[in-house]
Phi, psi and omega in degrees: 000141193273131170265145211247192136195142171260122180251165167237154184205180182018034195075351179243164182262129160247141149264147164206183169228173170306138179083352161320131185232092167288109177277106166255179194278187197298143182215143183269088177213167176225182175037289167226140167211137185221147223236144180247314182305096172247143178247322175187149174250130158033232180292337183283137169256115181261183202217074327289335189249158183276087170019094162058046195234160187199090194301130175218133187239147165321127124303134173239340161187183174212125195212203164207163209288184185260151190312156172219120176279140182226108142239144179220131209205114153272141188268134205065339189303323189082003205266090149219148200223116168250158182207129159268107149256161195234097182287136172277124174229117203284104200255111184243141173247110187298127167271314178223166170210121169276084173267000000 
């Protein structure tokens, strides 16, 4: 069995394992990084968080996701609104997970 773990960073939750290559929100790093908000290890469960467990990831680029359209319409109205956002997202390769 592959050992997994989950963290949290920018309010969302991941799963990953080592060699995982993971889009999070944005994050102001270059090189190495590493997330302490461990959530759960292979079997250990934290209350909330896991002892001395520890996630360490790759920066591998920074970029941004792919578009998401918000349209918006009243109906009879004559009423349409199109929008386009692009969310900055943080491209991570899990090196190691420290438990």
């Amino acid at each position: 069995m592959a050992t997994f773990a989950i963290f949290q960073t920018g309010g969302k939750q991941y799963r990953v394992s080592e060699g995982d290559i993971v889009k999070v929100e944005k994050l102001n790093a270059t090189g190495e990084v590493s997330f302490d908000q461990v959530l759960m290890v292979a079997d250990k469960v934290g209350n909330p968080f896991v002892e001395g467990a520890k996630v360490v990831a790759e920066v591998v680029e920074q970029t941004r996701d792919d578009k998401v359209l918000v349209f918006k319409k009243k109906r009879r109205q004559n009423y349409r609104r199109t929008a386009g956002h692009r969310q900055f997202i943080t491209v991570l390769k899990i090196k190691s997970i420290k438990a």
